[in-house]
N, C-alpha and C positions, 0 to 999 in steps of 0.2 A: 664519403666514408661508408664502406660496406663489410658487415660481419655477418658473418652466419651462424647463430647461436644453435648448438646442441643440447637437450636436457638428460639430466639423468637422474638417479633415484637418491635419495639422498643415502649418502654409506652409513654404519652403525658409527663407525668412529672416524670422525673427519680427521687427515691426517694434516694437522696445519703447521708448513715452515715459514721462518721468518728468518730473513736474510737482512744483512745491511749493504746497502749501494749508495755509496758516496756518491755519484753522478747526480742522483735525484734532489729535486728541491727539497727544500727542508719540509714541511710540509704536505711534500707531494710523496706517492705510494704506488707499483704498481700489486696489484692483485689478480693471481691467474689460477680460476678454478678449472683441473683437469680430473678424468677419471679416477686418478690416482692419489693425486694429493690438493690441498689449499695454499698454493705461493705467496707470500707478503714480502715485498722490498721495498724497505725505506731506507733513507738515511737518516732520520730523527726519530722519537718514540714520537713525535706528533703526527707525522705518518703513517706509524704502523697501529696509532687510536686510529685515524679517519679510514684507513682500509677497513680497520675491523668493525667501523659506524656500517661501511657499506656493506659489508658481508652481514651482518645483524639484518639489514636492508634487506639485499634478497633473499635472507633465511626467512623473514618476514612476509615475504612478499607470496615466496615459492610456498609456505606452509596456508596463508588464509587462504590462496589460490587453488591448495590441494594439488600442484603440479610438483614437477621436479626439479632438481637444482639445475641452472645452466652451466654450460660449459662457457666459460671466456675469460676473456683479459681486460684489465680496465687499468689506464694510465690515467692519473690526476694529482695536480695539485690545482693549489686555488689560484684564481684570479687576482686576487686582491690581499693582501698582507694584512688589510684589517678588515673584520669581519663580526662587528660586534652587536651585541643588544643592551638598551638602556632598562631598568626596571628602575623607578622610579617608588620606594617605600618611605620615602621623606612624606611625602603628600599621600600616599595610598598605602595603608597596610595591608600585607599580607601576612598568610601563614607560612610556619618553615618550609612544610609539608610543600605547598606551593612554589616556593622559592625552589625546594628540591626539585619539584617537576622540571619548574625553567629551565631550571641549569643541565636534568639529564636530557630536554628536547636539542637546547644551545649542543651540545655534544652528536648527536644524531644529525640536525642540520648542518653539523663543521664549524660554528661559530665560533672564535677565540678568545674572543673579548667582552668582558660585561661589565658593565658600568652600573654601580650596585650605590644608588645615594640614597645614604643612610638621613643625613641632616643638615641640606641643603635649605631646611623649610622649615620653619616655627617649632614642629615639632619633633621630638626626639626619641630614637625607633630601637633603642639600646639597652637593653638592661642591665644596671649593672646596681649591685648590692651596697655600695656605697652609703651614695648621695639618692636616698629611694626619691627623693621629689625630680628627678630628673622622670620617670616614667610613669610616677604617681600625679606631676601634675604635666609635666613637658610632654608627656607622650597623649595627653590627650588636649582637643580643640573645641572649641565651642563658646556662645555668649556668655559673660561674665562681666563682673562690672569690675572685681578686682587681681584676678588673674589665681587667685588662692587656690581654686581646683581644676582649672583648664586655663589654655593658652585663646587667647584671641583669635580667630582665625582669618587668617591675612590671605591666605590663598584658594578658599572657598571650602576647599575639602573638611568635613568633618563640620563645618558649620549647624547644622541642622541637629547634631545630635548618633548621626549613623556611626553605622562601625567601622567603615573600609578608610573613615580617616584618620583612626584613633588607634590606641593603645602601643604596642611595642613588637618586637618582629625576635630580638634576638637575644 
């Protein structure tokens, strides 16, 4: 495979079309940066997110670089129809904040799938105004002799007393 990239200066107002082309995989997108304008053909809106992850990519790449934008064409869909990440906040709390992160990196790396277990594990990572003993005592772990203010901890996390295995995420 040989291409021979061109660069240019980046314009004031990128002029970006987006087309639909039923030939392409559902998924898949071609993207062709010329002089003139910014091309996107997909056949699904999933397609024309992942062209626009990659064009985010080289707008990225060409501004920390200080260089200019290329000229080219790029045909892709994926490899593989699943494409996922597990976060695991049953056993490890996180923050929203964080969870946010994950989910806008999952979008830049093309991932589609995420497998998000909330309460797989002892403890319970939900808030909900109800029933408060579900996050007042469920969401947290640690020794106890009768379970009144924390849950036992069966799977190690949070045993000690730390944070990253306790409290509630949502």
């Amino acid at each position: 495979f040989e291409q021979s990239i061109f660069w240019v200066d980046a314009p004031e107002k990128a002029n970006v079309k987006i087309k639909h082309q039923s030939s392409i995989p559902s998924e898949g997108y071609q993207l062709n940066i010329n002089k003139a304008s910014i091309d996107i053909e997909a056949s699904r809106v999933t397609g024309v997110f992942y062209a626009l992850q990659s064009l985010d990519q080289i707008i990225h790449t060409a501004s920390r670089e200080q260089s200019a934008w290329p000229l080219l064409e790029i045909e892709d869909a994926p490899r593989f129809a699943y494409r996922g990440f597990m976060l695991d906040i049953a056993r490890n709390c996180y923050e929203i904040e964080k969870i946010k992160q994950v989910i806008d990196a999952m979008g830049y790396y093309k991932l589609n799938y995420r497998d998000l277990s909330l309460s797989d594990d002892e403890g319970w990572r939900i808030d909900i105004p109800g029933p408060p003993e579900l996050t007042k005592v469920g969401g947290k772990r640690g020794f106890t002799s009768d379970e009144s203010d924390k849950l036992i901890p069966f799977y190690s996390s949070g045993a000690v007393g730390g944070t990253r295995g306790n409290g509630f995420v949502i």
